[in-house]
C-alpha distance (Angstrom), angle and dihedral (degrees) to the residues before:
residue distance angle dihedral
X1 . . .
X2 3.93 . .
X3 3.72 121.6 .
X4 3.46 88.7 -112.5
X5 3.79 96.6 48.3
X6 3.96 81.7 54.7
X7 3.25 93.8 62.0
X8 3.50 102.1 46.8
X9 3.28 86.6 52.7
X10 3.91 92.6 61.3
X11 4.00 93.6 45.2
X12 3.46 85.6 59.9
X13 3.62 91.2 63.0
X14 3.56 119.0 100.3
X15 3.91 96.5 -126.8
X16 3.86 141.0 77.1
X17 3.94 114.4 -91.0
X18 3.38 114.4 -140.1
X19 3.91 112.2 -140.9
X20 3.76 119.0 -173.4
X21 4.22 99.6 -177.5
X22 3.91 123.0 -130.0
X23 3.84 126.7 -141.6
X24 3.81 99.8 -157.3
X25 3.86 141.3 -11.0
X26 3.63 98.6 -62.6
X27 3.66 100.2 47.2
X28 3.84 89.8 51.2
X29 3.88 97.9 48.3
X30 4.17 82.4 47.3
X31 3.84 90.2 58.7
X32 3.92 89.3 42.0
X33 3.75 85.4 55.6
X34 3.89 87.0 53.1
X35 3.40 96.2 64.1
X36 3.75 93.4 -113.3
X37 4.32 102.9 149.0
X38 4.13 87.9 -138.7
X39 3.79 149.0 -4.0
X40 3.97 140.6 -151.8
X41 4.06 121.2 -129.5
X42 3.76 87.8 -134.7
X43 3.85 114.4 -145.7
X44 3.71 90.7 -134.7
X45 3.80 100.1 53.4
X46 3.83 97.6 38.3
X47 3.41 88.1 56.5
X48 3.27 108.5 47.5
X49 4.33 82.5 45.4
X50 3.75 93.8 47.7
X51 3.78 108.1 49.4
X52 4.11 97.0 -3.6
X53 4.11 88.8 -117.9
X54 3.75 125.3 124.1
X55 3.93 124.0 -97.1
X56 3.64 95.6 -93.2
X57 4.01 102.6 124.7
X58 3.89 85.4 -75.9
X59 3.33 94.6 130.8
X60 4.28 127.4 73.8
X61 3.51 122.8 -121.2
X62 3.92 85.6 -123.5
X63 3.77 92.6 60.2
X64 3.61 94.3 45.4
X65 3.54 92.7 50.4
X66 3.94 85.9 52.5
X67 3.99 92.3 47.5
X68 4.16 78.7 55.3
X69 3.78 95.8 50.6
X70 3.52 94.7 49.9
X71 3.46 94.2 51.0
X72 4.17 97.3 50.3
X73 3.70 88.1 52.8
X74 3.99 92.3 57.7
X75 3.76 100.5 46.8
X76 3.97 136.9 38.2
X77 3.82 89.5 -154.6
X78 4.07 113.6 102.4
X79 3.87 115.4 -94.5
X80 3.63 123.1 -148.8
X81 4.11 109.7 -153.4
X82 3.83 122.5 -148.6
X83 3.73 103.4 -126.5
X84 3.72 95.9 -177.3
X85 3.41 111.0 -162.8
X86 3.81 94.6 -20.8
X87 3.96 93.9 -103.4
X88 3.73 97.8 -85.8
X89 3.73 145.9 -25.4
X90 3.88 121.0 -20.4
X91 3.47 95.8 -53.0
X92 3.10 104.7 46.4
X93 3.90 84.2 56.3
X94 3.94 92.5 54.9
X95 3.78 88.3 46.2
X96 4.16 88.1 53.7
X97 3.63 99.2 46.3
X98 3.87 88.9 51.4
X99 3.78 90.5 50.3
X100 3.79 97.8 49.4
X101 3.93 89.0 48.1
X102 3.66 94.3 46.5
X103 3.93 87.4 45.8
X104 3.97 90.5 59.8
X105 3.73 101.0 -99.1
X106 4.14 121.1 145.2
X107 3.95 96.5 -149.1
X108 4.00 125.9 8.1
X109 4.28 111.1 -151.5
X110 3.31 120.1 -132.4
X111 3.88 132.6 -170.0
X112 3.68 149.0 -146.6
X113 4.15 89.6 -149.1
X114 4.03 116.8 129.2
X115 4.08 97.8 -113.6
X116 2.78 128.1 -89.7
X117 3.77 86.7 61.3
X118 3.62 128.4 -149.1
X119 4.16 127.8 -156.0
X120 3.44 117.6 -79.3
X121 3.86 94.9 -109.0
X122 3.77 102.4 36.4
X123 4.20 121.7 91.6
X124 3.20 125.9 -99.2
X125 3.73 110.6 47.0
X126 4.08 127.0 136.3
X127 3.46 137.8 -177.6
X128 3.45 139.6 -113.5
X129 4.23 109.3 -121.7
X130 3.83 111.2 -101.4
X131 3.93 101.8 -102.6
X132 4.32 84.2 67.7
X133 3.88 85.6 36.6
X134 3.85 92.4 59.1
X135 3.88 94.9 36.6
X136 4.10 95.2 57.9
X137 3.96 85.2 47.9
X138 4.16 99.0 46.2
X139 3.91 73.4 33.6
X140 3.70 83.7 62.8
X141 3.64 110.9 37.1
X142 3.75 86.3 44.4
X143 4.14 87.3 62.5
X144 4.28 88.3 45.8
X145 3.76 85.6 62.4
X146 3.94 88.7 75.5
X147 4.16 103.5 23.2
X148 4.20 111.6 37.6
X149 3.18 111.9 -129.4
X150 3.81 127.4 120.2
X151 3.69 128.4 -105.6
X152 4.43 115.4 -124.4
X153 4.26 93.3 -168.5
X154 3.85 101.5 -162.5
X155 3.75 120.5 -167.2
X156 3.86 128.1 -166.4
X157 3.88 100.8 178.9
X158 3.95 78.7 116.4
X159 4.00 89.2 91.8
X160 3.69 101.7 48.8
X161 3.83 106.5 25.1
X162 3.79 107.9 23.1
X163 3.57 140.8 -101.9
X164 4.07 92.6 -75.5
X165 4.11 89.9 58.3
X166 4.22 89.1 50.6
X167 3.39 89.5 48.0
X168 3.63 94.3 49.8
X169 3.59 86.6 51.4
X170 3.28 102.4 49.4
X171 4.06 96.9 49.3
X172 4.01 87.9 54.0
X173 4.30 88.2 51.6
X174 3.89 89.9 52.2
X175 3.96 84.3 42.3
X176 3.80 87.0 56.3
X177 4.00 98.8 49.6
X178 4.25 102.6 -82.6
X179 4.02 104.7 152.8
X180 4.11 92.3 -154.3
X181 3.50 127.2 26.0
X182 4.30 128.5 -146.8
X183 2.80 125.8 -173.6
X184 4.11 107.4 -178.4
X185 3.94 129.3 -125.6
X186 3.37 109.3 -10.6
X187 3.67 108.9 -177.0
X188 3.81 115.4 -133.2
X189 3.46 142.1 10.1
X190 3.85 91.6 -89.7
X191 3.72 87.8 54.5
X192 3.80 93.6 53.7
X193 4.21 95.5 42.2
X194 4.08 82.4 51.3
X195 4.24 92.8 54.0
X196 3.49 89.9 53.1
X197 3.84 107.0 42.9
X198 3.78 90.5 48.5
X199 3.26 106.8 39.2
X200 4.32 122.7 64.8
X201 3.67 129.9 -129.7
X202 3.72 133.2 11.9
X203 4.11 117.0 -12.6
X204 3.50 123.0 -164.7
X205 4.20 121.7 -145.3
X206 3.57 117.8 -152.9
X207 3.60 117.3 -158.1
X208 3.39 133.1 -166.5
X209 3.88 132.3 179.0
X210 3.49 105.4 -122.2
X211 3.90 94.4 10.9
X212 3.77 123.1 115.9
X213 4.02 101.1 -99.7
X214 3.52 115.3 89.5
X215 4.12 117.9 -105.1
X216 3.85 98.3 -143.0
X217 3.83 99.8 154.7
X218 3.17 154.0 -97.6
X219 3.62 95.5 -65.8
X220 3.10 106.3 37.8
X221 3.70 94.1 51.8
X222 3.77 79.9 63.2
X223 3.50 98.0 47.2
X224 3.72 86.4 48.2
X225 3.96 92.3 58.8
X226 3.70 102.6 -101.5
X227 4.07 120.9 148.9
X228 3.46 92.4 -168.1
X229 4.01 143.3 17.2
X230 3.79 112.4 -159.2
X231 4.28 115.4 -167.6
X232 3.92 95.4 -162.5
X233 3.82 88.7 -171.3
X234 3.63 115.2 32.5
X235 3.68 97.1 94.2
X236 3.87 97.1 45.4
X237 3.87 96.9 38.8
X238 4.04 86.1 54.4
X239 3.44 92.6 36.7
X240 4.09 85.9 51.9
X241 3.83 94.9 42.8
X242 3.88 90.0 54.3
X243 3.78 98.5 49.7
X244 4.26 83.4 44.9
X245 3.68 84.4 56.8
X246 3.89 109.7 46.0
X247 3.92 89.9 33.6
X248 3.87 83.3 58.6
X249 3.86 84.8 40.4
X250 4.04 91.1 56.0
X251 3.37 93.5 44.0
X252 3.69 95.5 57.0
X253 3.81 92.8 41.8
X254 3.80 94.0 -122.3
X255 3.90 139.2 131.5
X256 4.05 110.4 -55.5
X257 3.76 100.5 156.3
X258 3.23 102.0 94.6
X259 4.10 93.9 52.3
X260 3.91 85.6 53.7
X261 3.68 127.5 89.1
X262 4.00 111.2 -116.3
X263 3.37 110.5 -100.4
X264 3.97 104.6 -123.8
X265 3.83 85.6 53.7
X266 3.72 90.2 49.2
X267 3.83 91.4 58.1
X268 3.56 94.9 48.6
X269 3.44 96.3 45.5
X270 4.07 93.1 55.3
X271 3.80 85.0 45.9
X272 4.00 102.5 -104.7
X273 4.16 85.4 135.5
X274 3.72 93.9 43.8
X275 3.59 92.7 53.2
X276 3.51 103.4 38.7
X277 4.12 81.5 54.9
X278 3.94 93.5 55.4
X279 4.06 92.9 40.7
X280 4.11 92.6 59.2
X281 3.82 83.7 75.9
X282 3.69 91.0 59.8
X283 4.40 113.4 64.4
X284 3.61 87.1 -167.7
X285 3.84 91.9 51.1
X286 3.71 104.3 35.4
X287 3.34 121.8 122.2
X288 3.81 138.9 147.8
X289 3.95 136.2 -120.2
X290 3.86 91.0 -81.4
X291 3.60 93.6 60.1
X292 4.14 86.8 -107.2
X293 4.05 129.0 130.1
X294 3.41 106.5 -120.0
C-alpha cells in the first residue's frame, strides 16, 4: 500500500489523529517509535534545524524537498510536507507537488500566504487574493492527477479578513479537489466548532502552545470535528529546552545524567542494534557493537 493510500486510509477513520511534527530524520523515526500513525515536517522546525534561520521563506524549495526525502527514507509512517506557498506561480506549484510525491511524502501543504511566508501565529502575514489562492490549489490537484499523493490546502486569510473569508476559501479548495482542509489560527472555541460544521471533509487543527488557537484536548478536538491535530513545535521546543538545560548544566560542571537519554537506549533508538542485526548476514559487513570485525 502507498503512503498515500495509508493515509487515506486513516482519514477515513472516524477518530482524531494525533500528529506531533518532526524536523529531520531522527525526530520523525522518534515519533514513529511513539506509536503516533503519522507526522508533518513542519516549515518552522525544519528550518530553524536545517540552516538555524527563522521560517520566513529562507529556505529553497530544493532543500525542503531534501529535508522531505530524508525523512521518508527513515520512517514507514505517512509524512505530510509543508509546501508553503508552492515556490512560485502555478508552475512552480505543479513542479512542488511532483517533488514531494516523488520524494516519498503522503500529502504536500500548500498555502494561500503572500511569499515570503511567515508562521501561522507570528505578525505580519498577508494573503494572496483568492483568484492566486484557487490557482496554486487547482494548481495542485491538477499535479496529483499524475503523482498520488494528497493535497492539505491551508488558508490563513483568518488574520487579515476574518474567519467568514477563510472559510469561504477553504469550501472553494475542497470544491476544487483538496483532500484536508486548514484553515490557520482560529481564535476560540466558537471559531474552531464553526470550521468544522461548515466546511466538508477532513480538517486539520494546528496547535501550538503559546499560539493563538485554543488547546482544548484531545477529545474535544474530536468532539469538535477535527481529523487531525498537528503540534508543529512540541518536539523542537522540548528538544530546545533540554539542550538549554544540560548546556547550562556543562557549563556549570554539575549533575546532567539524569537529563540525558541512557546510552544503550540511545543506540537502539538511532538504529545501531537494528543494523548490526541485518549486517550479521553479510561476512563482509559484519561487525559488532564496538565497531570491530569479529
Amino acid at each position: 500500500m502507498t503512503q498515500s493510500n495509508i493515509l487515506r486510509a486513516l482519514l477515513a477513520q472516524d477518530k482524531l489523529h494525533v500528529m506531533p511534527c518532526c524536523y529531520d530524520a531522527l525526530s520523525a523515526r522518534m515519533i514513529q517509535q511513539g506509536g503516533f500513525g503519522l507526522t508533518f515536517m513542519s516549515g518552522f522546525a525544519a528550518s530553524a534545524s536545517r540552516i538555524g534561520a527563522p521560517d520566513l521563506g529562507l529556505m529553497s524549495y530544493g532543500e525542503v524537498v531534501d529535508s522531505a526525502r530524508n525523512i521518508t527514507e527513515a520512517i514507514s509512517i505517512p509524512l505530510i510536507a509543508d509546501g508553503d506557498t508552492g515556490y512560485g506561480n502555478a508552475m512552480n506549484v505543479r513542479r512542488t507537488v511532483r517533488g514531494f510525491s516523488r520524494a516519498g511524502c503522503a500529502a504536500v501543504m500548500i498555502e494561500d500566504q503572500l511569499a515570503p511566508k511567515r508562521c501561522g501565529h507570528t505578525p505580519g502575514k498577508a494573503v494572496v487574493g483568492r483568484d492566486e489562492a484557487f490557482d496554486r490549489i487547482k494548481a495542485a490537484v491538477d499535479a496529483r492527477a499524475d503523482d498520488d499523493i494528497l493535497i492539505l490546502a491551508r488558508t490563513d486569510a483568518r488574520h487579515e479578513h476574518g474567519l467568514s473569508e477563510a472559510v469561504a476559501r477553504a469550501a472553494k479548495f475542497h470544491e476544487l479537489g483538496a483532500d484536508i482542509l486548514f484553515v490557520e489560527a482560529p481564535r476560540s472555541i466558537e471559531e474552531m466548532r464553526r470550521v468544522c460544521a461548515d466546511l466538508p471533509g477532513p480538517k486539520m487543527a494546528n496547535i501550538v502552545e503559546g499560539g493563538e488557537t485554543p488547546d482544548p484536548g484531545h477529545a474535544a478536538l474530536r468532539e469538535i470535528g477535527y481529523s487531525i491535530a498537528a503540534y508543529p513545535l512540541t518536539l523542537m521546543a522540548a528538544a530546545m529546552q533540554a539542550m538549554a538545560s544540560t548546556l547550562q548544566a556543562l557549563a556549570d560542571d554539575t549533575e546532567r545524567a539524569p537529563q540525558l537519554m541512557d546510552f544503550s537506549e540511545l543506540r537502539r533508538r538511532i538504529g545501531f542494534d537494528a543494523y548490526y542485526e541485518t549486517s550479521a548476514a553479510y561476512d563482509t559487513s559484519r561487525r559488532n557493537s564496538d565497531g570491530n570485525r569479529p
